[in-house]
C-alpha positions as a Markdown table, in Angstrom:
| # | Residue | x | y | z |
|---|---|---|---|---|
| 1 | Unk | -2.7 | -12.4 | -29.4 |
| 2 | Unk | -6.4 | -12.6 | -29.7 |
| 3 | Unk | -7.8 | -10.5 | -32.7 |
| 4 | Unk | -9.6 | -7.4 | -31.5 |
| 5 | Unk | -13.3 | -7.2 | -30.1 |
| 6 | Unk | -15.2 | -4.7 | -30.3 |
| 7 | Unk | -17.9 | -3.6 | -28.0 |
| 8 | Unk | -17.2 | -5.9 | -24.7 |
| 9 | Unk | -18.6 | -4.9 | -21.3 |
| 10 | Unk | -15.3 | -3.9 | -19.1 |
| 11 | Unk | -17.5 | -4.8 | -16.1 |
| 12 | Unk | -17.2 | -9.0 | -16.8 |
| 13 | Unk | -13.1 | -8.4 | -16.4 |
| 14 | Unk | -13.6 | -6.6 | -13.3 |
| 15 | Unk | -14.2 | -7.9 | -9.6 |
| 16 | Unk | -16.6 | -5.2 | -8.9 |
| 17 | Unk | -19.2 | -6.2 | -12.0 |
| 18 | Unk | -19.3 | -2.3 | -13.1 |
| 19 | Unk | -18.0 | -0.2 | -16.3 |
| 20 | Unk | -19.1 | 0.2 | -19.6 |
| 21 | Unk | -17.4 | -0.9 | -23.0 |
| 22 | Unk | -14.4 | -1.1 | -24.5 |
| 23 | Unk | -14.1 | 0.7 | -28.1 |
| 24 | Unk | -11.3 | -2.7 | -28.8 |
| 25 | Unk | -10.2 | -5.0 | -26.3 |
| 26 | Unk | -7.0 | -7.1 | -26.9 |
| 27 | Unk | -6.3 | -10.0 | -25.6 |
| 28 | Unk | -2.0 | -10.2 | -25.2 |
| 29 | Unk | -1.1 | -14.2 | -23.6 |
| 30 | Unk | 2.6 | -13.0 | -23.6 |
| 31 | Unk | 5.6 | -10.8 | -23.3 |
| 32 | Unk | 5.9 | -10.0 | -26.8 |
| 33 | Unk | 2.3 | -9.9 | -27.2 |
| 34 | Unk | 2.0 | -7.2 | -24.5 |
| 35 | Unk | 4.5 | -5.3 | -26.3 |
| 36 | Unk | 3.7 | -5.5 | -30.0 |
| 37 | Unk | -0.2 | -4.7 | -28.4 |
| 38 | Unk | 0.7 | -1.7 | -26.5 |
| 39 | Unk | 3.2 | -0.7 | -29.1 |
| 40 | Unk | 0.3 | -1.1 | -32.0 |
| 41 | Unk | -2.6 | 1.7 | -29.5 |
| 42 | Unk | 0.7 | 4.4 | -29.3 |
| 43 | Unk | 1.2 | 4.0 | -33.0 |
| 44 | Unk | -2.3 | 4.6 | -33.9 |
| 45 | Unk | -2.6 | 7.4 | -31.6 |
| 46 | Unk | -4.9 | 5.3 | -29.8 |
| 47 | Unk | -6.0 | 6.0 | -25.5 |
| 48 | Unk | -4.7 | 2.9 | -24.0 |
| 49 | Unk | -5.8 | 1.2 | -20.4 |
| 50 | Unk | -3.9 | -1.8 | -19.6 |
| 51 | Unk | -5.5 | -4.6 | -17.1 |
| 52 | Unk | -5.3 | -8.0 | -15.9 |
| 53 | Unk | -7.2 | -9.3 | -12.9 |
| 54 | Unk | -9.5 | -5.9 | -12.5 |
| 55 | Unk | -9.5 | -6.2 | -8.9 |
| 56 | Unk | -8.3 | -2.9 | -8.5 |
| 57 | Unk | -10.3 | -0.4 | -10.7 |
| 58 | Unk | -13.4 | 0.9 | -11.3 |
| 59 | Unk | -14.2 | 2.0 | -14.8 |
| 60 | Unk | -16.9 | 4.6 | -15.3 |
| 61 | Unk | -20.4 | 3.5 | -17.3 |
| 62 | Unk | -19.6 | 4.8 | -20.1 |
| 63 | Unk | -16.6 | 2.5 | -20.9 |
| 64 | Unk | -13.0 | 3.0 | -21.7 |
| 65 | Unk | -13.1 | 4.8 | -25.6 |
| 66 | Unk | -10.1 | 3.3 | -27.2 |
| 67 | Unk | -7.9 | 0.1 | -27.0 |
| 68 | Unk | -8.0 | -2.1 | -23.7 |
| 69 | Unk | -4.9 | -4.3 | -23.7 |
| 70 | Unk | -5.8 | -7.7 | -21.2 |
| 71 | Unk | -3.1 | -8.9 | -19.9 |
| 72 | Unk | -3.4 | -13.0 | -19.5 |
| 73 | Unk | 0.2 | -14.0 | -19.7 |
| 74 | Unk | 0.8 | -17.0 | -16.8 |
| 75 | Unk | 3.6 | -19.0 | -15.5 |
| 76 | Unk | 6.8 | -18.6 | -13.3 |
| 77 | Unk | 9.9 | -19.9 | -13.1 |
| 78 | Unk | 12.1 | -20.7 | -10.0 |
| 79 | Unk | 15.6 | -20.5 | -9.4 |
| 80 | Unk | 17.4 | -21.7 | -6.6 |
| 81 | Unk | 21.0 | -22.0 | -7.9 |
| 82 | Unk | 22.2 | -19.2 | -6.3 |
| 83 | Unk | 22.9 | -19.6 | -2.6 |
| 84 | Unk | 24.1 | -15.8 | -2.1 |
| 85 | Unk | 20.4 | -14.7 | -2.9 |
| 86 | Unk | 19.7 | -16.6 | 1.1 |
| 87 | Unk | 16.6 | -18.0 | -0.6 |
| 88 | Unk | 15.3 | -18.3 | -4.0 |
| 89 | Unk | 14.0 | -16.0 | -6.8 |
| 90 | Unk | 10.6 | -16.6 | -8.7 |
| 91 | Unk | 10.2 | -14.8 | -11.5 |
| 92 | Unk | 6.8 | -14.5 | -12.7 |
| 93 | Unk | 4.5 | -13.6 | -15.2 |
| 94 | Unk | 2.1 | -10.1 | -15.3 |
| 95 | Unk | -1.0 | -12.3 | -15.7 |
| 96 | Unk | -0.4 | -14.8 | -13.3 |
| 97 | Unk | -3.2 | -15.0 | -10.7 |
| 98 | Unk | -1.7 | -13.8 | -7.3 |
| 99 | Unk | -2.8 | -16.1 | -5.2 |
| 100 | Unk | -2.4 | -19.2 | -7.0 |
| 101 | Unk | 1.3 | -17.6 | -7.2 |
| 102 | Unk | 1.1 | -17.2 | -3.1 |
| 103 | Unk | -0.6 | -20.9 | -2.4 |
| 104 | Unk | 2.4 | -22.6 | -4.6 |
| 105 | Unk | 5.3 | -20.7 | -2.5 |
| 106 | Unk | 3.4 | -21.6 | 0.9 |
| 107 | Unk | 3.1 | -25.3 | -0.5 |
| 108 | Unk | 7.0 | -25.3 | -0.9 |
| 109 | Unk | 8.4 | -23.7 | 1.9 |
| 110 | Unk | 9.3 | -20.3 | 0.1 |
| 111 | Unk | 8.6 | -17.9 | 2.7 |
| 112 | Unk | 7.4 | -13.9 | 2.6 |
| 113 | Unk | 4.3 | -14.2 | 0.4 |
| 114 | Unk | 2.2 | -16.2 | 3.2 |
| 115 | Unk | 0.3 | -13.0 | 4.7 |
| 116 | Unk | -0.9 | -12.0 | 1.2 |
| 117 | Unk | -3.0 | -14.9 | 0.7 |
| 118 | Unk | -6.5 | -14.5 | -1.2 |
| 119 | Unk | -5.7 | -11.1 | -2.7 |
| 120 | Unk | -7.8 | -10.9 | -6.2 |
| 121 | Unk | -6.0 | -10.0 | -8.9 |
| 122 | Unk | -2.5 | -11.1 | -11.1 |
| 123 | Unk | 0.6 | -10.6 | -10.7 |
| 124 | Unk | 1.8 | -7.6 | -12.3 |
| 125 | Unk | -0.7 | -5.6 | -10.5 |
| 126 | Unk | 0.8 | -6.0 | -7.2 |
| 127 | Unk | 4.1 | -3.6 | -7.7 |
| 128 | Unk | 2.0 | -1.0 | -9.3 |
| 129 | Unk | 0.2 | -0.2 | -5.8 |
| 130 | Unk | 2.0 | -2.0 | -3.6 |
| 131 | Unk | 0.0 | -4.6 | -2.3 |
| 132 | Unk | -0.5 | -5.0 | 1.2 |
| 133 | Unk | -2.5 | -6.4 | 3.9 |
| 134 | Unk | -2.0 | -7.9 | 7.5 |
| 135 | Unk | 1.3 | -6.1 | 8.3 |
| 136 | Unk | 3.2 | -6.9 | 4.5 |
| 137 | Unk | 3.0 | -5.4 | 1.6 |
| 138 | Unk | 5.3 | -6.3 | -1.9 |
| 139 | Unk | 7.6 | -4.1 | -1.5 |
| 140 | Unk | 8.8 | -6.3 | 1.3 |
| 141 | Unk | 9.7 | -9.3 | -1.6 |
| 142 | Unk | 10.1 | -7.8 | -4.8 |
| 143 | Unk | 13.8 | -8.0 | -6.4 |
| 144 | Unk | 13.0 | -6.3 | -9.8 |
| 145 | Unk | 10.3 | -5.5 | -12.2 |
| 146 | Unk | 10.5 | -6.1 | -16.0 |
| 147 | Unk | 8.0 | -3.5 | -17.7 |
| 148 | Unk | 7.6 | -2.1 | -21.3 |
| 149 | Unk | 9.0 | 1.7 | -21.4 |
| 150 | Unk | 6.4 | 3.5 | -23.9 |
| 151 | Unk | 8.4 | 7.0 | -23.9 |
| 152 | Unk | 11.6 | 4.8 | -24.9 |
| 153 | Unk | 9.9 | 2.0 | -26.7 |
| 154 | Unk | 12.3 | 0.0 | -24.6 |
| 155 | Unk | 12.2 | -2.8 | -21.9 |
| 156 | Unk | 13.2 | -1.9 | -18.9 |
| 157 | Unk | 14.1 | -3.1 | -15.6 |
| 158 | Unk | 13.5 | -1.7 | -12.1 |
| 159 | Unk | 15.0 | -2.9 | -9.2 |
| 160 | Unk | 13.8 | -2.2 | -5.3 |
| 161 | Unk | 15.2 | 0.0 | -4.8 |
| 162 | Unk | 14.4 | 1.9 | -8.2 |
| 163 | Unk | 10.6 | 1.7 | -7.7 |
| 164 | Unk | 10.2 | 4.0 | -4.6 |
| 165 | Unk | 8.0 | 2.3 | -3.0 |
| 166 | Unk | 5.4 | 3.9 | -0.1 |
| 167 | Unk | 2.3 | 2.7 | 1.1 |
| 168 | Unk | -0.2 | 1.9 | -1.7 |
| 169 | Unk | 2.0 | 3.6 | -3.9 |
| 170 | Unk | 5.0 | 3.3 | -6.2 |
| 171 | Unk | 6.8 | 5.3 | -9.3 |
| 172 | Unk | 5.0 | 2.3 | -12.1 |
| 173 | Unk | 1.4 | 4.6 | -10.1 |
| 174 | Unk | 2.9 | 7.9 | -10.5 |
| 175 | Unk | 3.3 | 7.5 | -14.0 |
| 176 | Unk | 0.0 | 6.0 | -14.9 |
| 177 | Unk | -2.9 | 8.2 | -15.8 |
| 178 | Unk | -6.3 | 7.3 | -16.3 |
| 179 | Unk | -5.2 | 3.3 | -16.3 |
| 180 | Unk | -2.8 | 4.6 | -19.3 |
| 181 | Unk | 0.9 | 3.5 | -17.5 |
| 182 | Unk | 4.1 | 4.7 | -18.9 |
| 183 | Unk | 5.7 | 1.3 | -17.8 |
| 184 | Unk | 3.8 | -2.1 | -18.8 |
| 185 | Unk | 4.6 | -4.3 | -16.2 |
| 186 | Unk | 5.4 | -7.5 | -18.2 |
| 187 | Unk | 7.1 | -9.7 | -14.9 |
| 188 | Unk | 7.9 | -9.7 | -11.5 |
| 189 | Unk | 10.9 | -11.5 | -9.9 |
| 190 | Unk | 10.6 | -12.0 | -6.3 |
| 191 | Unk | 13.4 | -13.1 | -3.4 |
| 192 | Unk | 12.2 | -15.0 | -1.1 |
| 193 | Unk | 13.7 | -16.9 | 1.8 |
| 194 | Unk | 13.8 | -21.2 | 2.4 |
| 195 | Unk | 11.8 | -22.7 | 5.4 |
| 196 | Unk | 8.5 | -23.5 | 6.8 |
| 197 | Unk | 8.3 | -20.6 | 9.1 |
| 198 | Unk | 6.7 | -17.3 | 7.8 |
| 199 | Unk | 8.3 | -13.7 | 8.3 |
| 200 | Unk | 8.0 | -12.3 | 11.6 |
| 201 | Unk | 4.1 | -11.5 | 12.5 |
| 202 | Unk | 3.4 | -7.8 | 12.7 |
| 203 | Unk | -0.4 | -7.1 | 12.6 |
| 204 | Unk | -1.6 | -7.4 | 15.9 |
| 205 | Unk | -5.3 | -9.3 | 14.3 |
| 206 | Unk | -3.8 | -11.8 | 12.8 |
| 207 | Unk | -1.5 | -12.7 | 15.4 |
| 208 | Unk | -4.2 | -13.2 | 18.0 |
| 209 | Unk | -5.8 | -15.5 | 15.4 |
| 210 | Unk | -2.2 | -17.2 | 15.3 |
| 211 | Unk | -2.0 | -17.4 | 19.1 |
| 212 | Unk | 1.5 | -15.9 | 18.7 |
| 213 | Unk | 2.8 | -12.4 | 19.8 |
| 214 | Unk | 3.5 | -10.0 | 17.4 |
| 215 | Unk | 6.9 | -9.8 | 15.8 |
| 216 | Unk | 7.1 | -13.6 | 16.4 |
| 217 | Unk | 6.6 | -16.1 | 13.5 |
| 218 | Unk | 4.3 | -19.4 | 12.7 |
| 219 | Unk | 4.3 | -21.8 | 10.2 |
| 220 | Unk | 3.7 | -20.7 | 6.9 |
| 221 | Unk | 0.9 | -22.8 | 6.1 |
| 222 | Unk | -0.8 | -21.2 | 8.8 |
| 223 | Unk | -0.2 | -18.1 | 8.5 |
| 224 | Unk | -2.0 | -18.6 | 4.9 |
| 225 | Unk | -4.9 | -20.5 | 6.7 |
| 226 | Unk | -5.6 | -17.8 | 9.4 |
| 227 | Unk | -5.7 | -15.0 | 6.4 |
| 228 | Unk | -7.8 | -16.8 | 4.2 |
| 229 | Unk | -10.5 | -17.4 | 7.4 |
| 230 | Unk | -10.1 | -13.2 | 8.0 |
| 231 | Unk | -10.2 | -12.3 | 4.7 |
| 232 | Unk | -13.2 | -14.7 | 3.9 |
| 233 | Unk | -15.2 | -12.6 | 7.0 |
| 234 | Unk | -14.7 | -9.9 | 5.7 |
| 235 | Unk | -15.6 | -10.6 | 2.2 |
| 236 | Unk | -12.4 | -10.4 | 0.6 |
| 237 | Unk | -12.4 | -13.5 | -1.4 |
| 238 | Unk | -13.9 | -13.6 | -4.4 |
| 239 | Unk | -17.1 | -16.1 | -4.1 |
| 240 | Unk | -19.5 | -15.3 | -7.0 |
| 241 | Unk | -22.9 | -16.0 | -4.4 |
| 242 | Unk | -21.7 | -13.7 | -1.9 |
| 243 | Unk | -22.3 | -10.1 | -3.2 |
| 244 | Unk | -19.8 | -8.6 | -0.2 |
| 245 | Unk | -17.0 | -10.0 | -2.3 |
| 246 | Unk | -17.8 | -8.0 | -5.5 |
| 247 | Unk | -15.9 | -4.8 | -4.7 |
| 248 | Unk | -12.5 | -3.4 | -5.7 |
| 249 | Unk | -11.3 | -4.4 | -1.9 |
| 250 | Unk | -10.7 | -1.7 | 0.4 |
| 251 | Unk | -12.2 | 1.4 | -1.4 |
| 252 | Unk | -10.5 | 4.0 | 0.7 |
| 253 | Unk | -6.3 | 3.7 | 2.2 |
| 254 | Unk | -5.7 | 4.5 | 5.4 |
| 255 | Unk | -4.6 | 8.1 | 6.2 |
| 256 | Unk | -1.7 | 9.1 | 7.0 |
| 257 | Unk | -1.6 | 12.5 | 8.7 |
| 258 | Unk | 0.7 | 14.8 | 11.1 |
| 259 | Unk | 0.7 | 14.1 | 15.3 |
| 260 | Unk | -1.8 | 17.6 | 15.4 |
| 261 | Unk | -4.1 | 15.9 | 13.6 |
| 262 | Unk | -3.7 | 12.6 | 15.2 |
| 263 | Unk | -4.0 | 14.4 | 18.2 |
| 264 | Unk | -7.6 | 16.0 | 17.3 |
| 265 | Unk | -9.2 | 12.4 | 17.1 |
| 266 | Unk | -10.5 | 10.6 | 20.1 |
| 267 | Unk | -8.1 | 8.9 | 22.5 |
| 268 | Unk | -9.5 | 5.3 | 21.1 |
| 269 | Unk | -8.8 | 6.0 | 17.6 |
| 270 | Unk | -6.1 | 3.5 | 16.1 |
| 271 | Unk | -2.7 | 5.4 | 15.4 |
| 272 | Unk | 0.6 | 3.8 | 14.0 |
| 273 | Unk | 3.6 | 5.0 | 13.2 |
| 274 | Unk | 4.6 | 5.9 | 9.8 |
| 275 | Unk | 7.8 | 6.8 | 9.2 |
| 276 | Unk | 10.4 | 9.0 | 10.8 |
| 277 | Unk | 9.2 | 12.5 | 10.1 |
| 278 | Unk | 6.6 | 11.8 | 13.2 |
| 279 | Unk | 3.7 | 11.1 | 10.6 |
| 280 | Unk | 0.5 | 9.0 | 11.5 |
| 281 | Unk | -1.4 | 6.4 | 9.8 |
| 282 | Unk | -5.0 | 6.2 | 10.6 |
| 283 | Unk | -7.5 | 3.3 | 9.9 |
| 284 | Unk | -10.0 | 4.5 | 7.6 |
| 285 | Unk | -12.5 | 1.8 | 8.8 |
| 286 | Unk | -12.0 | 3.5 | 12.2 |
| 287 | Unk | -13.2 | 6.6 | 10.8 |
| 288 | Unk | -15.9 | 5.6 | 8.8 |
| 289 | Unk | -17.7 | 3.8 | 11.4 |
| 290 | Unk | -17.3 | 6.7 | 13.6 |
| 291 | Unk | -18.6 | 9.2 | 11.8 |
| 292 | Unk | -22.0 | 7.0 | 11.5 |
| 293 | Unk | -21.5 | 4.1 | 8.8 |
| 294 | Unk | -22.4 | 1.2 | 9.9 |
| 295 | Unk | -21.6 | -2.0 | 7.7 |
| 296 | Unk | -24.3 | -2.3 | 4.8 |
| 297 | Unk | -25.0 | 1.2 | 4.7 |
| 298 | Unk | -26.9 | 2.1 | 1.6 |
| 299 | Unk | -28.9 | -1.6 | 1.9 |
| 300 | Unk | -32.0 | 0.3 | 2.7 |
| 301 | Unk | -33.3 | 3.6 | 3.5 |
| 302 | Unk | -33.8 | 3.1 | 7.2 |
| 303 | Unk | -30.5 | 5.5 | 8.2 |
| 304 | Unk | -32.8 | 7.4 | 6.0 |
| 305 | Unk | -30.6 | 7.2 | 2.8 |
| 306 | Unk | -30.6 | 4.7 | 0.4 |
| 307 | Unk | -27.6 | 6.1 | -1.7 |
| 308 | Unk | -27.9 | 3.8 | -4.5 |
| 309 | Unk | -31.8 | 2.4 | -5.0 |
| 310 | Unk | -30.1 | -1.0 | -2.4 |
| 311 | Unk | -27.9 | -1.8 | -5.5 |
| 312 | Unk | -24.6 | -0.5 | -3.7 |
| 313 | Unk | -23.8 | -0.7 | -0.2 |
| 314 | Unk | -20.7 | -0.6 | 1.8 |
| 315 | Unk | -20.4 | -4.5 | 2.6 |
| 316 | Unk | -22.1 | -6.1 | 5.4 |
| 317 | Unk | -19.0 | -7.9 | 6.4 |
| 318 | Unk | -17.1 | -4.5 | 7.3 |
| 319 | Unk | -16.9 | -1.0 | 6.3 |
| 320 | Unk | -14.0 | -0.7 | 4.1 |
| 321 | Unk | -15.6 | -2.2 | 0.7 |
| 322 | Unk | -18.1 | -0.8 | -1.4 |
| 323 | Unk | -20.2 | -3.7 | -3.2 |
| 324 | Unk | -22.2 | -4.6 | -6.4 |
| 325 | Unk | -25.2 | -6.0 | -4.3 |
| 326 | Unk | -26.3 | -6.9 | -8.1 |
| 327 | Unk | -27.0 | -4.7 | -11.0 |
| 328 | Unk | -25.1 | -1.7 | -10.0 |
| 329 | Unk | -23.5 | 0.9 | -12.5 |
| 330 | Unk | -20.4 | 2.4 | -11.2 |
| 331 | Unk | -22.2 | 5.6 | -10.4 |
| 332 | Unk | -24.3 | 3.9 | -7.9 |
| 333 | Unk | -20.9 | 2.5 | -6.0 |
| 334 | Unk | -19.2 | 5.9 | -6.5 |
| 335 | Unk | -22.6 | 7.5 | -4.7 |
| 336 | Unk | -21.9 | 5.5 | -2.1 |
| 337 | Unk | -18.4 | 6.1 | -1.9 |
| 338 | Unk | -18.9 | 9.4 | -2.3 |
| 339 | Unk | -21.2 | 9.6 | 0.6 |
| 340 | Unk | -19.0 | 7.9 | 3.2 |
| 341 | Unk | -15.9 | 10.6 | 2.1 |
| 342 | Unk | -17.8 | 13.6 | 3.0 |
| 343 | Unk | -19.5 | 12.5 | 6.0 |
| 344 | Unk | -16.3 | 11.7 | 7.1 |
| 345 | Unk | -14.9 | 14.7 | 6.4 |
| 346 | Unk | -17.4 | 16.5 | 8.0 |
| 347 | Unk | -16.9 | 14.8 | 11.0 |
| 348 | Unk | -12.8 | 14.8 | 11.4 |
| 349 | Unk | -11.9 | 17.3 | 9.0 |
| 350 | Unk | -10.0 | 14.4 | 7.2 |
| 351 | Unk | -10.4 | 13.5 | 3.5 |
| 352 | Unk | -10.4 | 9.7 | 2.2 |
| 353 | Unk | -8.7 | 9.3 | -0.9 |
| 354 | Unk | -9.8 | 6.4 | -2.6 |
| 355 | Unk | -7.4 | 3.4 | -3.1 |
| 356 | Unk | -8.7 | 1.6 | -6.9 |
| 357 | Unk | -7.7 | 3.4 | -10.0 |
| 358 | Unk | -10.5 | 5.6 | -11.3 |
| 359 | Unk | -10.6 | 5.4 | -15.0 |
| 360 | Unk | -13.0 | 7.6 | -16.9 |
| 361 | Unk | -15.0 | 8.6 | -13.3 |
| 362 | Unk | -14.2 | 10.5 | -10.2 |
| 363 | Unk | -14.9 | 10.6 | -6.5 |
């Protein structure tokens, strides 16, 4: 464990470039650093936020007032002695970059992970909000979850089933507050199956860009290849020169609402499915651009708004992000956040809730 630091801009361990400083940062490499770090804040009666990757936060200018815990523990271990498992489990660390994580299971035929390719961000981040994209999410993978209980002062382990998962959404996010978690996510053990192929293809984009139909499934390798090309045009890998990439990701989640007001929307507005109760899920970027976003909105002043001064913008690429287009605080990216919510509230009477933790700001 790194001694303490006092004073250092939150914004250089984020992917979006904003947030102000930390009181004391600490830097924890491992398990028992994590612990004896988090362990040290609640003793002292300290505030506590807990990150790794920053991906999927925004932190507000004026910084984080107490002890910021970074988690930077890597590695992973793999364990295929157990033939009743139908695959193998990897069991890795909270700090472990995700998609170095994803690109070593594609590389050795451990299949499930392929369709989360190029997500920013480590590890132990993923169960917390359920990472998704292109028709998978974690919850899909994830045997159990070793955290840090701070009520108990324990370790314990979740499995699955134990997490109650939903979309974007778990119990380790229902009992965080303010970036402050009850549970510490300290590794992640995943099951995954043996073979070249990928899991069955369900998001209808990235099976045209497969030349398969949906539900069918494709080599693994390309599965990863045809993400990585999507997710690079829509600036959602991180390249330092390309401003679209410095965002949280998708700011707002898709909505999920009841068939009446599914039914309100235009007949060419996406619906899917989501669940039994006869719930819809909307697409947000559907909305947005419908109620008179376009892509780099807040660029310039010519829709006759320039929400943030042309430092924030929704991204270029597509609607979904809002970007650091280069010396933006967070209350220029929240403007234009802020912005796109009403306007599409205004126009389909449907509120955007906003998918990055919020710590120390608000929508």
């Amino acid at each position: 464990m790194t001694a303490p630091v006092t004073g250092m801009r939150l914004a250089d361990l984020t992917t979006a470039g904003v947030g102000g400083p930390a009181r004391t940062l600490v830097e924890a490499s491992t398990e028992q650093e994590i612990v004896e770090a988090v362990r040290a804040a609640d003793a002292a009666g300290e505030p506590l936020l807990v990150l790794s990757g920053g991906s999927n936060l925004l932190i507000g200018d004026d910084g984080f007032d107490g002890t910021v815990v970074h988690i930077t523990s890597t590695g992973f271990t793999v364990n295929d002695d157990d033939a009743t498992c139908g695959g193998v489990m990897v069991n890795v660390q909270a700090g472990h970059d995700w998609d170095d994580l994803v690109r070593y299971t594609v590389m050795h035929a451990f299949s499930g992970l392929e369709a989360l390719s190029g997500i920013p961000g480590s590890t132990g981040a993923t169960p917390v909000q359920n990472v998704g994209a292109y028709g998978a999410d974690v919850s899909q993978t994830i045997a159990t979850v070793r955290t840090y209980d701070r009520e108990t002062d324990r370790i314990k382990s979740f499995t699955n089933f134990e997490l109650k998962f939903a979309y974007r959404d778990s119990l380790l996010k229902r009992s965080t507050v303010n970036g402050s978690p009850r549970y510490v996510v300290l590794s992640v053990e995943f099951q995954l199956g043996l073979g070249r192929l990928s899991k069955p293809v369900r998001y209808a984009e990235l099976a045209r860009a497969l030349r398969v139909e949906v539900g069918a499934r494709a080599y693994a390798n390309d599965v990863r290849r045809e993400v990585l090309k999507l997710r690079r045009g829509k600036g959602m890998v991180l390249d330092a020169p390309d401003a679209d990439t410095r965002s949280t990701g998708s700011f707002f989640t898709n909505p999920i609402v009841g068939k009446d007001v599914a039914d309100r929307l235009p007949e060419d507005a996406p619906r899917y499915p989501a669940g039994s109760d006869g719930q819809v899920k909307l697409s947000a970027a559907w909305l947005i651009e419908h109620a008179g976003f376009s892509r780099g909105f807040g660029l310039t002043d010519d829709d006759g708004h320039a929400a943030a001064g042309g430092r924030a913008s929704l991204s270029t690429k597509h609607t979904l992000a809002v970007t650091n287009r280069g010396g933006a605080s967070t209350a220029d990216l929240l403007a234009v956040a802020r912005l796109v919510r009403d306007g599409v509230e205004k126009a389909f009477g449907i509120r955007l809730e906003p998918e990055p933790l919020l710590i120390n700001c608000s929508l």
